[in-house]
C-alpha positions as CSV (number, residue, x, y, z in Angstrom):
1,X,0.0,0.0,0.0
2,X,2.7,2.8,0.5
3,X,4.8,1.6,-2.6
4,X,1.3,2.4,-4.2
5,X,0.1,5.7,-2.4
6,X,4.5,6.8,-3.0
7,X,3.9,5.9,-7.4
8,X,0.8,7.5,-7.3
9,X,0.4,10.6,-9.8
10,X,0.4,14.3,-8.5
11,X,-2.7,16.1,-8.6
12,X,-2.6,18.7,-11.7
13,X,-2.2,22.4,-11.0
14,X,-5.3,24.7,-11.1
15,X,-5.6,27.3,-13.8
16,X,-6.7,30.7,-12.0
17,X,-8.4,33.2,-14.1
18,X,-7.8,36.8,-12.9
19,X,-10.3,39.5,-13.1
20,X,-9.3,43.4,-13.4
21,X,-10.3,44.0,-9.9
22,X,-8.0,41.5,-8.4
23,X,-4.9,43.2,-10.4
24,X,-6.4,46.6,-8.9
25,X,-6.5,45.5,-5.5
26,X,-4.1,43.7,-5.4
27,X,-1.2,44.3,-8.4
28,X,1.2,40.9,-6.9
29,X,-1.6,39.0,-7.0
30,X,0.1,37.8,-10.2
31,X,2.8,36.0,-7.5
32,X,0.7,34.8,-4.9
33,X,-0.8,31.7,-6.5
34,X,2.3,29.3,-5.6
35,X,2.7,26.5,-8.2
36,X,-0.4,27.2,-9.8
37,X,-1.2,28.8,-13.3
38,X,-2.5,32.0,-14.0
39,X,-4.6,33.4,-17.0
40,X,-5.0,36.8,-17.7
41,X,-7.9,37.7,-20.9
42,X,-7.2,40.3,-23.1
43,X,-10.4,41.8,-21.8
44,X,-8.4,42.4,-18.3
45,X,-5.8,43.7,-20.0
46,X,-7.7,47.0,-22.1
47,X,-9.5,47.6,-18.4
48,X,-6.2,47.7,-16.7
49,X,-5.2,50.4,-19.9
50,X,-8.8,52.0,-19.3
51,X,-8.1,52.7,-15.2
52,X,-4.6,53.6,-15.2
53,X,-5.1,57.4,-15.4
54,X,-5.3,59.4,-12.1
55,X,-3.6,59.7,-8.8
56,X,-6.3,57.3,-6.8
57,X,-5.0,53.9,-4.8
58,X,-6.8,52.5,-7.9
59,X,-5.4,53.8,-10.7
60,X,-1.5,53.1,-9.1
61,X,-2.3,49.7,-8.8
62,X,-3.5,49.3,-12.3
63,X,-0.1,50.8,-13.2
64,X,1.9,48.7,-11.0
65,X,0.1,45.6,-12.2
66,X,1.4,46.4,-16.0
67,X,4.3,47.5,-14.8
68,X,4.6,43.5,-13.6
69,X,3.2,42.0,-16.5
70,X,5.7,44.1,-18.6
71,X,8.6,42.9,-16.7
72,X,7.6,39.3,-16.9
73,X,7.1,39.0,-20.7
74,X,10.0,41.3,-21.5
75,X,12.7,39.1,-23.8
76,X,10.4,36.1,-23.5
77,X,7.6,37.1,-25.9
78,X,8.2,33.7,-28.0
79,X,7.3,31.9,-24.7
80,X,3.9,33.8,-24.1
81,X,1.9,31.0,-26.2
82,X,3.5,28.0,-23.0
83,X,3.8,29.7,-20.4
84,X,6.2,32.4,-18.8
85,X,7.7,30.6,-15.5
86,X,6.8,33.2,-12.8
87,X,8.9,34.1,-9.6
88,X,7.5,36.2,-6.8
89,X,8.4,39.8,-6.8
90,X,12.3,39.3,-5.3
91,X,12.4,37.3,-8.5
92,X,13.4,34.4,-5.5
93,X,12.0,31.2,-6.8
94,X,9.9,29.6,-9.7
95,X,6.4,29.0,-9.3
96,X,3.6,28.6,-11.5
97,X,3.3,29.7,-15.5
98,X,1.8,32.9,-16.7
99,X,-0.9,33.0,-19.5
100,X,-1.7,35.7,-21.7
101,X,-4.6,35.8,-24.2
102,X,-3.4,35.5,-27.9
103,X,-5.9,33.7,-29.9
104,X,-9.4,35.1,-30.8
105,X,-12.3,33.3,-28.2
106,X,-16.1,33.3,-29.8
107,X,-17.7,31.5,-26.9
108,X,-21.4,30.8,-27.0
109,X,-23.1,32.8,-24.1
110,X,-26.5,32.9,-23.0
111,X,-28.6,35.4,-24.4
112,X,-28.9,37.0,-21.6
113,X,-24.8,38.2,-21.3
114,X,-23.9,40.9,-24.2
115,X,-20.6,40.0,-25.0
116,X,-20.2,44.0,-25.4
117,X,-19.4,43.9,-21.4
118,X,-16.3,43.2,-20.3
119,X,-17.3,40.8,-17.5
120,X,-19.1,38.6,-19.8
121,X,-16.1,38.2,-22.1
122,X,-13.9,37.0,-19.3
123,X,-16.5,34.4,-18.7
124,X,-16.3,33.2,-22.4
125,X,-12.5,33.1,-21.7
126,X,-13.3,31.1,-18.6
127,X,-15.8,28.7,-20.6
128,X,-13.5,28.0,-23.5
129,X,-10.6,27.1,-20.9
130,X,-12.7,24.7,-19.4
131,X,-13.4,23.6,-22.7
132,X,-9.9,23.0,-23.8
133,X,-9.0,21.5,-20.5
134,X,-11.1,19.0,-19.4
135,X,-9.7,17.6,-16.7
136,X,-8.0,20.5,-14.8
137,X,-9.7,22.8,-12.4
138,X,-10.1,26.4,-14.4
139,X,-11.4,29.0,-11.5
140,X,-12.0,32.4,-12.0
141,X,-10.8,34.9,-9.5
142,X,-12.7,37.8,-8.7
143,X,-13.9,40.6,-6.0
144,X,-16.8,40.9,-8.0
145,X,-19.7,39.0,-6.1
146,X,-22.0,39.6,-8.6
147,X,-19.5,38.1,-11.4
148,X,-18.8,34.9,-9.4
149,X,-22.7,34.5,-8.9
150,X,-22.7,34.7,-13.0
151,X,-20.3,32.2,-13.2
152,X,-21.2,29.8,-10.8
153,X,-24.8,30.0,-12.8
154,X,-23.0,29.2,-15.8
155,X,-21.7,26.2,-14.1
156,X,-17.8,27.6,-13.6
157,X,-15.7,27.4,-10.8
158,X,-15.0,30.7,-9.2
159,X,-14.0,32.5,-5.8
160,X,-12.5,35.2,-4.5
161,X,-8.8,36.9,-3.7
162,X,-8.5,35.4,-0.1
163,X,-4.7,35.9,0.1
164,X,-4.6,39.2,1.0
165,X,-6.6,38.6,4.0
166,X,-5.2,38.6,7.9
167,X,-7.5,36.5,8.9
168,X,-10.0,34.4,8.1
169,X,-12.4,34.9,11.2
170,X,-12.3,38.6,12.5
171,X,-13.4,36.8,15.6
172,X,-9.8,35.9,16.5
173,X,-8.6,39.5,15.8
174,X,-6.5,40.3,19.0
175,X,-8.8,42.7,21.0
176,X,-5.9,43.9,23.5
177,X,-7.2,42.9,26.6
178,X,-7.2,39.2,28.8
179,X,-9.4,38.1,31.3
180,X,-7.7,36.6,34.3
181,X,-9.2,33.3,35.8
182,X,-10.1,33.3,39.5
183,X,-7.1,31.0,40.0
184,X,-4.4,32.9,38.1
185,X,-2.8,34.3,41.3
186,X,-2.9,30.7,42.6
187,X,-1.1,29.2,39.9
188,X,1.4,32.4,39.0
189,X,1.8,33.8,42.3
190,X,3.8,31.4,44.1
191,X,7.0,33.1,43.8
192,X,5.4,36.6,42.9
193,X,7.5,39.8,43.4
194,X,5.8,43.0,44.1
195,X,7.0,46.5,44.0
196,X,6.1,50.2,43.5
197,X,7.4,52.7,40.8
198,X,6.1,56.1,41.5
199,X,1.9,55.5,42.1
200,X,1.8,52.1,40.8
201,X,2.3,48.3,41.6
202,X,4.5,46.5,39.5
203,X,3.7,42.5,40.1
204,X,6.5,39.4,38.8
205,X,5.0,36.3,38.0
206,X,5.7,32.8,36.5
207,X,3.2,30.3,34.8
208,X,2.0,28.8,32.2
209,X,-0.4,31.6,30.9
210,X,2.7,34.3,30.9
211,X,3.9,32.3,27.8
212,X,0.9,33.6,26.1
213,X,0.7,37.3,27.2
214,X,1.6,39.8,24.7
215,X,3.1,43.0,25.8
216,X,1.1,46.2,26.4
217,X,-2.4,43.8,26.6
218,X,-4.3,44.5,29.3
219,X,-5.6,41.8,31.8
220,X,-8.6,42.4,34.2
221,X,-10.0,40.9,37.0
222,X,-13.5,41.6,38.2
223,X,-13.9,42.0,41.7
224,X,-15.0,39.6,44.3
225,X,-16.2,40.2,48.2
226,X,-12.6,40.4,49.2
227,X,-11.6,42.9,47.2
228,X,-12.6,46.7,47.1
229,X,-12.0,47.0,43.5
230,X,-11.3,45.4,39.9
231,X,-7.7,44.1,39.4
232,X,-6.7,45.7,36.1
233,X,-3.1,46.0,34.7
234,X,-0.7,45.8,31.6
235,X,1.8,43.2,30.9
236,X,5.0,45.3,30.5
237,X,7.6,42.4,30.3
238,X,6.8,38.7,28.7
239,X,9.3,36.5,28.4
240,X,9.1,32.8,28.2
241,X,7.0,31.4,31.8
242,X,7.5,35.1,33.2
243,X,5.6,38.3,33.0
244,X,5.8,41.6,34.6
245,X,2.5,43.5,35.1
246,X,1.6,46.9,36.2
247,X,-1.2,48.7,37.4
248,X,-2.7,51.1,36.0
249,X,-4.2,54.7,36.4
250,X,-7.7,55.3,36.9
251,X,-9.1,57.2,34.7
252,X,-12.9,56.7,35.9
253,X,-12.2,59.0,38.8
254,X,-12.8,62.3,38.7
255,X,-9.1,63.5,39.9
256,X,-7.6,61.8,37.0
257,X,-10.2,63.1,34.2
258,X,-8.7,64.0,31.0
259,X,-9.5,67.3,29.5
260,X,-13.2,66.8,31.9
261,X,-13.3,63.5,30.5
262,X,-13.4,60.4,32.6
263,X,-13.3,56.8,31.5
264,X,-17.3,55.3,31.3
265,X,-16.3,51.5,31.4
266,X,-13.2,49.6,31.9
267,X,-12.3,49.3,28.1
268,X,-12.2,53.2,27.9
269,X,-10.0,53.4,30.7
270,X,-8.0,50.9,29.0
271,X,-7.8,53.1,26.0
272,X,-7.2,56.3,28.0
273,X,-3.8,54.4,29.4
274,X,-3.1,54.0,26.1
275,X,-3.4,57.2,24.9
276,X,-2.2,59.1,27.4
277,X,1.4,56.9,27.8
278,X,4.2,59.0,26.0
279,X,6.2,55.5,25.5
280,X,3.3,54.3,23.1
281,X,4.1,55.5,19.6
282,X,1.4,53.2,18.1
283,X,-2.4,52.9,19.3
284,X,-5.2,51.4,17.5
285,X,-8.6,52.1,18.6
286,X,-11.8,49.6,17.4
287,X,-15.1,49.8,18.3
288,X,-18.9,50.8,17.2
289,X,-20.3,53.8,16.7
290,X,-20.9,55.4,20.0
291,X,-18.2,53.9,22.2
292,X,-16.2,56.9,22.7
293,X,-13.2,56.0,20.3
294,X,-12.4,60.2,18.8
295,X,-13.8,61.7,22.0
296,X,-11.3,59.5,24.1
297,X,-8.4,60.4,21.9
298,X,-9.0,64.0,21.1
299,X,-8.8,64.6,24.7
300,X,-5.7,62.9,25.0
301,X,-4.4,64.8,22.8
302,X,-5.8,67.9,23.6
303,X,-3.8,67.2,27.0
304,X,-0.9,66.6,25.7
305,X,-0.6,69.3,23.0
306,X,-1.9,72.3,25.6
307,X,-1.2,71.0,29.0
308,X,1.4,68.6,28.7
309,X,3.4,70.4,25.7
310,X,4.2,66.7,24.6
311,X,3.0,67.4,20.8
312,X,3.1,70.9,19.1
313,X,-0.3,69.8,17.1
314,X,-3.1,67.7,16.7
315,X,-3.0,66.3,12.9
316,X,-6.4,64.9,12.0
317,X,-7.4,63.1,8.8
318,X,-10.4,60.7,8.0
319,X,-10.6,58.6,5.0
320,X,-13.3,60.0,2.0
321,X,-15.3,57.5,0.8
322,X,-13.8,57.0,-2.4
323,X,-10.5,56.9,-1.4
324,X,-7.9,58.8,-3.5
325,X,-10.3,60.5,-5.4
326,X,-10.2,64.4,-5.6
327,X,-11.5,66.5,-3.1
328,X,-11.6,69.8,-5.5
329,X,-14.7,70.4,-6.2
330,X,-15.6,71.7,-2.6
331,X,-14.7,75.3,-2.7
332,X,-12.2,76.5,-0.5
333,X,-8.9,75.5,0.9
334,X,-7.6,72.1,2.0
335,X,-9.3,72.3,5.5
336,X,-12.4,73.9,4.0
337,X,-12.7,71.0,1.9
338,X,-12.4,68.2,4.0
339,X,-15.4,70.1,6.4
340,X,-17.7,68.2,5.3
341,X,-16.4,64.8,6.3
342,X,-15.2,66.2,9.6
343,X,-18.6,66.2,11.6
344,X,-17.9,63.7,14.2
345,X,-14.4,65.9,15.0
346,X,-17.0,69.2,15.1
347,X,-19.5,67.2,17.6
348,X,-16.6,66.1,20.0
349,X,-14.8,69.3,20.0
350,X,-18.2,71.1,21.0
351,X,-18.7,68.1,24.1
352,X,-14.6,68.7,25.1
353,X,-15.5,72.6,24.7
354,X,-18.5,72.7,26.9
355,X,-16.3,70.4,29.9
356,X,-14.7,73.5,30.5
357,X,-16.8,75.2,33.0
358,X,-14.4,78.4,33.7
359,X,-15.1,81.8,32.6
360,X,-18.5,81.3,30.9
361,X,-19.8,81.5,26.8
362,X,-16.6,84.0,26.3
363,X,-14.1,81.8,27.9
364,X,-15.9,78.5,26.1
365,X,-15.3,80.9,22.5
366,X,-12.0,81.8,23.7
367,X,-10.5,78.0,24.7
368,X,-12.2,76.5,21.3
369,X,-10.4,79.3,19.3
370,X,-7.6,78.1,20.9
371,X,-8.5,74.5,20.6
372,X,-9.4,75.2,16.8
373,X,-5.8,76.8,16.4
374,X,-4.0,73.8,17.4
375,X,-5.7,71.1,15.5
376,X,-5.2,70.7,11.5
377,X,-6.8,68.9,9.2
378,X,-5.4,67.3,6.8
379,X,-6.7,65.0,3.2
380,X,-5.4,62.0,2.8
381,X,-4.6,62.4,-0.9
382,X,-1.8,64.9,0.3
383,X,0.0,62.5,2.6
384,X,2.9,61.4,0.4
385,X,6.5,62.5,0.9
386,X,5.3,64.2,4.0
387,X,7.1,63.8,7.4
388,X,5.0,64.6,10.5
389,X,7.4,65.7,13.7
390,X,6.5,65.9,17.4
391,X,2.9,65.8,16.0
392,X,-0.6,63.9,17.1
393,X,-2.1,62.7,14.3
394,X,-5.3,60.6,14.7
395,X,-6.6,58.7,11.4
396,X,-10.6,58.6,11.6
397,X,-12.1,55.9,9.6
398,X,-9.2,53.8,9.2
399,X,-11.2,50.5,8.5
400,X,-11.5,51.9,4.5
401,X,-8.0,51.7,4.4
402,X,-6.1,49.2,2.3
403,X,-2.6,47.4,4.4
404,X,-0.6,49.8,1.1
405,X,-2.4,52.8,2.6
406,X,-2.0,52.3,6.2
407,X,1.5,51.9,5.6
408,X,1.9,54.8,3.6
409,X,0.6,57.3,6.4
410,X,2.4,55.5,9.5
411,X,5.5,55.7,7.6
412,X,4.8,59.6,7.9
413,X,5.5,59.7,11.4
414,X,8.6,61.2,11.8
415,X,10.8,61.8,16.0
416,X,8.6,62.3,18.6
417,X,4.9,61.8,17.0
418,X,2.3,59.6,18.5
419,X,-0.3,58.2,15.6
420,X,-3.7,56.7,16.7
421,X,-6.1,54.6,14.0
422,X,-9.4,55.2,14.3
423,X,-12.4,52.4,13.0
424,X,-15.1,50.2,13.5
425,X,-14.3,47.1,11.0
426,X,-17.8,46.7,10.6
427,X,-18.8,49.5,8.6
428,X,-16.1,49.4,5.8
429,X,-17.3,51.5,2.6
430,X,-14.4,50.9,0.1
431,X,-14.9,48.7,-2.7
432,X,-13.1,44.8,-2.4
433,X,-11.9,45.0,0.9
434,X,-13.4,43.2,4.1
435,X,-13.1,43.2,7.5
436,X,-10.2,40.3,7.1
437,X,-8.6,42.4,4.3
438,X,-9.0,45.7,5.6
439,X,-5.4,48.0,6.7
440,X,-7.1,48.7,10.3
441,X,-7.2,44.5,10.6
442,X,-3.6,44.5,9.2
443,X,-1.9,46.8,11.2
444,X,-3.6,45.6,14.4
445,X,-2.4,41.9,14.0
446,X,0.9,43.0,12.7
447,X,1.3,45.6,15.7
448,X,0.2,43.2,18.6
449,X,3.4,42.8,21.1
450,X,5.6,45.6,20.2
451,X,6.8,47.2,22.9
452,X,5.7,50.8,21.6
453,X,2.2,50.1,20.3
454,X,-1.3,48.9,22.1
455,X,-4.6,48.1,20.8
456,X,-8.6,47.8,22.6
457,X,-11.7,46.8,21.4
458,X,-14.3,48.7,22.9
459,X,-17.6,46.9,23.0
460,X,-20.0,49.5,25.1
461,X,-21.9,52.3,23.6
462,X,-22.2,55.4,25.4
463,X,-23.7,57.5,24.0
464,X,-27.6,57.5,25.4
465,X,-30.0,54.9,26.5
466,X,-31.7,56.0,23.4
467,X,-28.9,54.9,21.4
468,X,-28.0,51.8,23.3
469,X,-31.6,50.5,23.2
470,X,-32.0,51.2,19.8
471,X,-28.6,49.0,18.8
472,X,-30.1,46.3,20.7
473,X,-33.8,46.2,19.1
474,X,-33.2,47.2,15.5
């Protein structure tokens, strides 16, 4: 039997048929499909041509992708017919064969598909593959739902671009914080060491679960009889069996308050630790609508740019739904223009404004003059080549970020500037990405453990009974 199973013939490779908006999302897509082939239609091709104009994330990936495809065929053209042996974009190793279109394909299609549209000729392409090559898998690969619902109905194989997501279940994205079981101090504590560094309680413990701590999550411990209040800390150290945790501030408490804001629930005083720690360089904020994600962090940094003198400015941008695309049809200048996606900055400023109590409507006019001074906003579509120094700059709306995106702006941060993501993963507006494949999901899995960046989820609303009943029963 395994002389048999040893002799036994090697599956065939799969033949994946790429649509334009895989190449557009994604432009080494062409290098991602291991030992497999890839096919690209002549159709894909004049789209790529037809999209390549403009400065959107769009149109330079439609560049880049021919950019690719140029490279590869270059001095080879006599081998476009058999195959051009691909390697991935460090040119490291062979892997599968790319195939261009170079014969004429008159498929028959149901009435109901014009062969006029683009889609419908990459399905005759796909047909006529499966046609010539009975017995090997020919899938089409597309973002387009709609397409693959076409083509399943014509009885093809097709799916989408899975390999640029993080993960496969958002469910397993790392939410920042751990909850500690009641016998954790039994089993870690034996040979604990405690001390105290300025106001708070560093504790030294060895176990089994340290192996698994990350640093800069947060671990909680709800309170029992015995105890007054909640245990809540961050792990500082983790190596190997042996973690260091510290306690941390309280932000709930009135004498702690930031900017006259105080932490609602223990997540937001999770956040506020975050935000408010000068060694975190890196802090990612997710959460839905209502749970206090830009009021938390515009009153960290309002504290930090006035009070503390940490930051000369607060640098604020949100992504606009398309991204990339220009913003100049608003009259105005830059900040003008982006107004009208800046609401939720104008309703927070106008709660922080109104926690100042002193010196009546003209001091309130006076402090969000001064407020207004210090905080710029800024459109994405001007972010490149620019260098941002001992600034605060908070990205609203991250989730409709691509990973290329994100890592365009974070590479912006130049000495001394703190940069906090914004997003709820939930509500993501740009076309072909999902909450696996979206740059907020990206940089929080890629972040997770680094000694100068922290993430939270924030679950509760609070915002109003109103609102919290209404997210409940509709």
């Amino acid at each position: 039997m395994n002389a048999t199973r040893k002799t036994k013939a090697a599956p065939k490779t799969k033949l994946f048929v790429l649509d334009t908006n895989v190449l557009m999302h994604d432009p080494t897509s062409l290098f991602r499909f291991e030992e497999h082939d890839i096919f690209v239609p002549i159709m894909t091709l004049e789209e790529l041509d037809a999209n390549k104009k403009g400065m959107s994330e769009v149109a330079r990936n439609a560049r880049q992708a021919s950019r690719y495809m140029d490279e590869i065929v270059s001095g080879v053209e006599a081998e476009i017919a058999a195959g051009i042996g691909l390697a991935g974009p460090s040119h490291d190793q062979a892997r599968g064969r790319l195939f261009l279109q170079t014969e004429a394909i008159h498929e028959t299609l149901p009435a109901a598909l014009p062969t006029a549209k683009a889609d419908n000729q990459i399905l005759a392409v796909v047909m006529h593959l499966q046609q010539r090559h009975p017995g090997r898998a020919v899938i089409l690969v597309s973002k387009d739902i709609n397409m693959r619902i076409k083509a399943r109905a014509l009885g093809l194989a097709a799916q989408d671009y899975f390999n640029d997501k993080v993960l496969e279940d958002t469910d397993l994205l790392y939410t920042g914080l751990r909850e500690l079981g009641p016998d954790f101090w039994d089993a870690h504590g034996r040979n604990m060491e405690s001390w105290k560094r300025d106001t708070r309680t560093l504790y030294k413990l060895q176990g089994p679960l340290c192996a698994e701590l990350l640093v800069n999550e947060f671990v909680y411990q709800e309170a029992d009889p015995s105890k007054e209040r909640p245990f809540q800390a961050v792990v500082r150290e983790a190596r190997g069996n042996t973690a260091t945790l510290e306690t941390l501030v309280d932000y709930s408490h009135t004498k702690h308050s930031v900017w006259g804001i105080t932490a609602r629930n223990r997540e937001q005083n999770f956040a506020l630790n975050l935000l408010m720690d000068a060694n975190i360089d890196f802090v990612t904020l997710l959460g839905q609508a209502g749970t206090g994600k830009t009021l938390l962090t515009l009153a960290a940094a309002l504290t930090q740019v006035l009070d503390a003198k940490l930051y000369s400015e607060v640098i604020m941008t949100r992504v606009t739904v398309p991204v990339g695309e220009d913003i100049g049809f608003l009259p105005g200048s830059e900040e003008e223009k982006m107004t009208p996606w800046m609401g939720a900055l104008e309703d927070n400023l106008d709660v922080l404004n109104g926690a100042a109590e002193e010196g009546g409507d003209w001091g309130r006019a006076a402090t969000r003059d001064l407020i207004r001074s210090r905080i710029k906003v800024k459109s994405l579509n001007f972010m490149r080549g620019r260098t941002f120094i001992n600034k605060f700059l908070i990205i609203d709306e991250a989730q409709n970020l691509t990973p290329k995106q994100m890592k365009t702006l974070i590479t912006r941060a130049g000495p001394g500037t703190k940069v906090v993501c914004l997003g709820n993963i939930a509500q993501i507006d740009t076309p072909y990405l999902t909450e696996g494949s979206s740059g907020l999901t990206y940089v929080v899995d890629r972040f997770k453990g680094w000694p100068h960046s922290g993430h939270i989820t924030l679950q509760r609303g609070e915002r109003s009974r109103l609102a919290d009943h209404a997210g409940e029963v509709l």
